[in-house]
N, C-alpha and C positions, 0 to 999 in steps of 0.2 A: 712771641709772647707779648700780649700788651701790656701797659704800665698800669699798674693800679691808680685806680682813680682819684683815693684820697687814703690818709693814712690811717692806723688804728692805734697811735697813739698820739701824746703830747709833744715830747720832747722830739729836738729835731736834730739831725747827724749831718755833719759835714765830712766828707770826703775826699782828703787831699788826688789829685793827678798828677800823674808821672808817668816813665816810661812801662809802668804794668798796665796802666788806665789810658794810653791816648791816641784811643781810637773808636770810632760813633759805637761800635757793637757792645765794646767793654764799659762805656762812659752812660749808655743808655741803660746794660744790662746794671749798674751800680745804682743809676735813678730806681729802675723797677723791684731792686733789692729794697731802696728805703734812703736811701742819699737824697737828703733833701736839699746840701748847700754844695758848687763843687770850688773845692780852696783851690787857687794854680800860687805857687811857692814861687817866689821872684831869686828865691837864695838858686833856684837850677830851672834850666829852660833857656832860650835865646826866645827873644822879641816874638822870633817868626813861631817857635814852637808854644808858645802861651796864647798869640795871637789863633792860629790853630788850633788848641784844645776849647778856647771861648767861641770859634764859629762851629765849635759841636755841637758844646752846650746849647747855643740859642737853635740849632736844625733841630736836637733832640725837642726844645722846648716846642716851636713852633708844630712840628710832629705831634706832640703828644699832647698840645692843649695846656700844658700846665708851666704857670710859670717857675723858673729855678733860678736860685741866688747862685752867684759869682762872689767868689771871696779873694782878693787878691794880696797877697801875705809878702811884704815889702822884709828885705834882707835887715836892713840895718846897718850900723858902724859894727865892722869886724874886727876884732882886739886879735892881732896876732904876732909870736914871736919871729926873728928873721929864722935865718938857715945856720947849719952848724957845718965844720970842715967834713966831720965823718956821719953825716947827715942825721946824726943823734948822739947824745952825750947821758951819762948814769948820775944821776944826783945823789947820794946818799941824806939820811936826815940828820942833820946838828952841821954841815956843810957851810960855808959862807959861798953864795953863788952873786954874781953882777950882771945886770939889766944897765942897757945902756944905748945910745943913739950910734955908737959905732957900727957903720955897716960889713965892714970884717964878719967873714964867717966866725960862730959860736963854735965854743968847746965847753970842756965840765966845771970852769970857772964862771963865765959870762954868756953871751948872746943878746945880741941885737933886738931891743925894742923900739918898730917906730915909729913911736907915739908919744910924743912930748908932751899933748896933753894929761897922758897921764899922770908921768913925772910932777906935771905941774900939780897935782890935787894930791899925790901922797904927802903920805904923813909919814913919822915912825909909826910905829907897831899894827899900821895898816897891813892887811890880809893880799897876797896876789893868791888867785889858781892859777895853772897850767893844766889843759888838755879836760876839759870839765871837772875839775878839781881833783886829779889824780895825782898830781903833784901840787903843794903847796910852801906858799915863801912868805915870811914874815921879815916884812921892813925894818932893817934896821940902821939904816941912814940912807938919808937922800937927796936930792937937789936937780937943779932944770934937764939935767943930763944924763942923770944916775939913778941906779937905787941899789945899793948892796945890802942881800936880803941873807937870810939863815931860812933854810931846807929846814921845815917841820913835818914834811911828808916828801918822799923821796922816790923814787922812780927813772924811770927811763924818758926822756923828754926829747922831739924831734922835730925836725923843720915843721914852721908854721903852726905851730900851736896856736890854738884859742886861749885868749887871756881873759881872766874874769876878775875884778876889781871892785867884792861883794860891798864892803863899809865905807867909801866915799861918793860923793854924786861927782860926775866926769866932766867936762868942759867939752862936752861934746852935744851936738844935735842931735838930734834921733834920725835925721836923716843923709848922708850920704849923698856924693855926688853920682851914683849912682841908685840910689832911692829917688833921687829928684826927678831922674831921668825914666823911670819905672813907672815912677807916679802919673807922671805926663801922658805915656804909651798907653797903661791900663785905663787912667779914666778918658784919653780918647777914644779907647775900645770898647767903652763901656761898660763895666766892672761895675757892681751894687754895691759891695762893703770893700774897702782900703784898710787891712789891719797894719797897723805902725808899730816896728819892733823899735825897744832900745828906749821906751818911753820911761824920764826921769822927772818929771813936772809936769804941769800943766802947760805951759807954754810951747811943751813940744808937740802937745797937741793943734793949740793955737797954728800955731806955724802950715801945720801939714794943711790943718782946714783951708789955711790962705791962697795956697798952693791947686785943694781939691775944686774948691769955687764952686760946690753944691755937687759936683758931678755923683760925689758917690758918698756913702754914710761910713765916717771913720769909727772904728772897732781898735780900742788902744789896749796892747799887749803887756799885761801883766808881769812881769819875769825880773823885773831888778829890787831891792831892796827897797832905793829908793821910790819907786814907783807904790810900794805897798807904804810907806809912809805920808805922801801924797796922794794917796789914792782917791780923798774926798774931792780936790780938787781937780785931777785927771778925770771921775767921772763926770763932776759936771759939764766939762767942756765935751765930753767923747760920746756920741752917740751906741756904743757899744762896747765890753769887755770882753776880752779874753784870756784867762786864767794860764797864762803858759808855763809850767809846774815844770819844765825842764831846767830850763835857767834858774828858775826858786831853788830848787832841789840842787841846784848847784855853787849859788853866792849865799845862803841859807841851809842851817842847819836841814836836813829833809824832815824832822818830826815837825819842823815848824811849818809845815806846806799845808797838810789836810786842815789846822783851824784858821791859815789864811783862804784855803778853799771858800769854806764853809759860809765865812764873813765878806769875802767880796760877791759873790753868788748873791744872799741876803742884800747886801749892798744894791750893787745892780737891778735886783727885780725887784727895789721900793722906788727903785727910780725912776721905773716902767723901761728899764733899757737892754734889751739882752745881753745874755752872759756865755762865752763860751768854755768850757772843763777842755782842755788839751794838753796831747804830748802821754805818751806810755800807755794808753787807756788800753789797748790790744797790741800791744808789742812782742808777744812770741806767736803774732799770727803774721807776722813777715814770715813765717819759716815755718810754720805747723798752719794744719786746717782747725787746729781745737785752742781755745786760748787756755790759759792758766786759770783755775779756780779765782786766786787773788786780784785777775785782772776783769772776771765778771762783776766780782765783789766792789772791784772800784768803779766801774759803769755802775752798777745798779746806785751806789755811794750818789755818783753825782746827778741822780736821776730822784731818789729822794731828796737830796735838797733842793731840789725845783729849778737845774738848770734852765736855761734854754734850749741848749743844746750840747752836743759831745760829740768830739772830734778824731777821725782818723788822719795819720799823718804818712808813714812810713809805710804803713800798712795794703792802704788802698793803691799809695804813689808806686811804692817800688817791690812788694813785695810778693808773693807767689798763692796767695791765695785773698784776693784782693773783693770778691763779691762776697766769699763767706765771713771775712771778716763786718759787712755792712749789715752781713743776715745776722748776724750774732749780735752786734750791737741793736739791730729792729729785733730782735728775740727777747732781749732782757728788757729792753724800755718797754716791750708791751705785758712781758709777765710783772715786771715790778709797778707797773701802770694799774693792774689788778689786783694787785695786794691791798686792802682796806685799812693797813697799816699807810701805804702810801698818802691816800685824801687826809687819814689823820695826822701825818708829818707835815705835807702841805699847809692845812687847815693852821696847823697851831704857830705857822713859821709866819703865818699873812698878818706882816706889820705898815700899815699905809696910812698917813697924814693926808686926812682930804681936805683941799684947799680950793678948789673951785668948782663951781658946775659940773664940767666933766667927769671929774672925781667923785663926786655924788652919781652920777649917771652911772656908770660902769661897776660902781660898789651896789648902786640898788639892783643892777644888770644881774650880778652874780649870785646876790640875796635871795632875787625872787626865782631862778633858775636851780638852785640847791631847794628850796622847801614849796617849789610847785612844777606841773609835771611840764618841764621845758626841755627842747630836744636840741636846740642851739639857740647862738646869740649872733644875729648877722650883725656887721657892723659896716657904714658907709662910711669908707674915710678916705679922703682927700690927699692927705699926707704919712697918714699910717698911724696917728699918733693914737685916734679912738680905740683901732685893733690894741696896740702897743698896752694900754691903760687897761684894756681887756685881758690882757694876755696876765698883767701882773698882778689881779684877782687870784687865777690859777683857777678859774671855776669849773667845775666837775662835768661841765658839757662845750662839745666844741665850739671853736672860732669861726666864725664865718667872716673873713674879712673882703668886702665888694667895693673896685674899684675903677675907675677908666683910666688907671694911672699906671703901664706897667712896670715901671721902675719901682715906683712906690709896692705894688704886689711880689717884685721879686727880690724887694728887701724883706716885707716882714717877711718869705718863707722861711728867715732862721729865729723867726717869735714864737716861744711856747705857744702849741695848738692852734696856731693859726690856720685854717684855710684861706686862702687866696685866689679869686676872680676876680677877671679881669671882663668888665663889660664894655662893651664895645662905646656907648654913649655915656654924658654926664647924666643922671639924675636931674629931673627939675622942679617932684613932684612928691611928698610924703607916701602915695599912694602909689604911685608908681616903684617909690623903693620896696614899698613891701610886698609888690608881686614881684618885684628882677628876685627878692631875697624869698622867698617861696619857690621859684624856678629855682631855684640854685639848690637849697639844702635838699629838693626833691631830687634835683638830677643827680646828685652825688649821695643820696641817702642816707643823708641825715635823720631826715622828718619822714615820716608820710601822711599822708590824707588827713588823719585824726593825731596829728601831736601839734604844739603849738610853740612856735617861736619867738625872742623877741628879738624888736630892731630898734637898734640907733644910731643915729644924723643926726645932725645939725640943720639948723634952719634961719636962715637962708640957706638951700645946696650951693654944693662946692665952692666954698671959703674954708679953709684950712682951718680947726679950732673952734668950732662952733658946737658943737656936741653937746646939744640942749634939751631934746628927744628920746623917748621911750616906750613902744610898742610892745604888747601883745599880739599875734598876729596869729590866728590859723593857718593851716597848710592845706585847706581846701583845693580839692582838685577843680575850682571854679576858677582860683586865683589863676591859678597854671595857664589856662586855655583864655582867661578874659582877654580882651583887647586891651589898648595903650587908653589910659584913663583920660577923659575928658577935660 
């Protein structure tokens, strides 16, 4: 079966790998399902098994013509309790239980926490979870070594639990000495997006950046408290978001998730910066070929709010029916793509402050594309940022994004409606761009003979930022066949 050429819709799906997806037949057949980004999870995998599902991705790509984004999804600090004599112990609720640096096996009194920096940020009547908040302890005295809490939620609690420490910010980095080490490996591997878990400020983004040194575009993961109160300033430094609703839904009441959804999505696509929705979006299609009603209802959810993109996790990595869950997600984005209620949600949510040239370009781009008859919007960019600006219009006819740059083309494939080509030379000529960008939306069928395009550069070509330019162009089948302009 060959790959489809190009997609029929907007929004774009990323596809976590794992041992259900890591092999070229299954990794290929998931591209021609509608997988436009593939995630590799740093939390499972060794060096050499990640390094190997990346030199698929790029056969697949080099194979099929089309570039595809690499997401490589950094573990994080792992908050975990030690071990107990009888490898689990029953908490009751109203209980007094002890958290402590003793490494002595746990029983139903205490257990081994060890993380001193925690210790060090509680408070009283600070919140712990245990095991994604199945059990809960409220602090009620503490110090550098201790914390003796009261059971408010009770359960059975076992070696290694995940500790969640929703209402204080932690004295920790977002990255690990084993994040550092990850980090290093992917972007010599060459990896397009870095998403950084554990993000608590700004600065932890900073950091990562210092570490990435351009190699790849950071994507800061949403998921703590604190991060959603800092968020204005996390996104400015982060070249992309990812909404990770499992950890929210965890250190966060969950009714409080859908209107954080809603407002960092908004957020993000005023900023021109993509946004990712993940975590549960098809999660009983680990185990069924049919998802749940309420889990199309959530996909179609973050498809009207004009994600970027939406994400499979479990689904695609480890689960048993790993292409139909890609077809399901490419099923609803292109029927809810259809809906005339959707351009009207879009339409009414497009809040943008235009502050320079560009902004003006890209705004007149989408203007004259809605109320005359235009068939796409090629756009020459350098660093991505043109497409990017385009992409957070959300205008009602595709992206053409043309570039000689392929790193820059297999970042934006996770930009609302982006297409992306990769042309073999730099542009050096107005007119030359607008016959590469006539070849292009003909070969892929966008346009034909009688619809008309527009394109925008920058002038001088290739300087990064210059996006001063705005063509009308015909899609004449003269353009096609002329020669290299004079």
């Amino acid at each position: 079966m060959s790959a489809p050429l190009r997609r029929h819709r907007m929004i774009k799906i990323v596809a976590t790998l794992g041992p259900a997806s890591d092999n070229y037949d299954m990794i290929r057949t998931l591209f021609e399902a509608g997988a436009d980004v593939f995630r590799l999870n740093m939390s499972h995998g060794s060096h050499a098994e990640i390094a190997a599902r990346h030199a698929i991705i790029r056969q697949i790509e080099q194979d099929l013509g089309r570039p595809i984004a690499i997401l490589a999804d950094l573990q994080g600090p792992k908050l975990r309790v030690g071990t107990f004599a009888n490898e689990a112990a029953e908490l009751e609720e109203g209980q007094r239980f002890r958290l402590d640096l003793d490494s002595a096996p746990g029983n139903a009194q205490r257990v081994n926490l060890p993380h001193p920096e925690i210790f060090a940020a509680l408070e009283r009547g600070s919140e712990l979870l245990v095991n994604d908040g199945k059990i809960r302890l409220r602090v009620e005295d503490c110090g550098p070594d201790f914390a003796d809490c009261t059971v408010t939620v009770g359960g059975m609690i076992s070696n290694r639990k995940g500790v969640n420490v929703p209402d204080v910010v932690l004295p920790l980095a977002a990255l690990s000495e084993k994040d550092r080490d990850d980090l290093q490996f992917v972007c010599d591997l060459g990896v397009d997006w870095l998403a950084l878990s554990f993000v608590q400020r700004a600065s932890d983004v900073t950091e990562a950046r210092d570490l990435v040194q351009g190699r790849a575009a950071i994507m800061s993961k949403i998921e703590k408290p604190a991060a959603v109160k800092a968020f204005e300033e996390i996104l400015a430094v982060s070249d992309g978001i990812m909404v990770a609703r499992g950890d929210l839904g965890v250190e966060l009441p969950v009714q409080n998730v859908p209107p954080i959804q809603k407002r960092l999505v908004r957020r993000a696509r005023a900023a021109a910066k993509p946004v990712i929705v993940a975590t549960q979006m098809l999660e009983s299609m680990i185990e069924s070929p049919m998802p749940t009603r309420a889990e199309v209802s959530d996909v179609a959810t973050a498809i009207y709010e004009g994600a970027d993109a939406i994400m499979l996790s479990a689904e695609s990595a480890a689960g048993s029916y790993p292409v139909e869950a890609v077809t399901t997600m490419n099923n609803v984005a292109r029927e809810v793509e259809s809906d005339p209620n959707y351009v009207d949600i879009i339409d009414s949510s497009r809040k943008v402050e235009h502050h320079s040239i560009a902004d003006g370009i890209v705004s007149a781009a989408r203007e004259l594309a809605e109320k005359t008859d235009i068939a796409a919007i090629c756009c020459f960019t350098e660093s991505g940022t043109t497409a990017s600006l385009v992409a957070r219009e959300r205008p009602h006819v595709p992206i053409v994004a043309i570039t000689p740059i392929a790193p820059v083309a297999r970042r934006l494939s996770l930009v609302w409606g982006v297409h992306c080509e990769i042309i073999p030379a730099e542009v050096e000529r107005f007119k030359k761009a607008v016959i590469s960008a006539v070849r292009v939306v003909r070969k892929y069928q966008f346009a034909n003979e009688t619809d008309q395009i527009l394109v925008t550069a920058g002038i001088p070509f290739n300087q990064p930022g210059t996006t001063n330019i705005l063509r009308v162009a015909p899609c004449a089948e003269h353009l096609i066949v002329q020669g290299e302009p004079e």
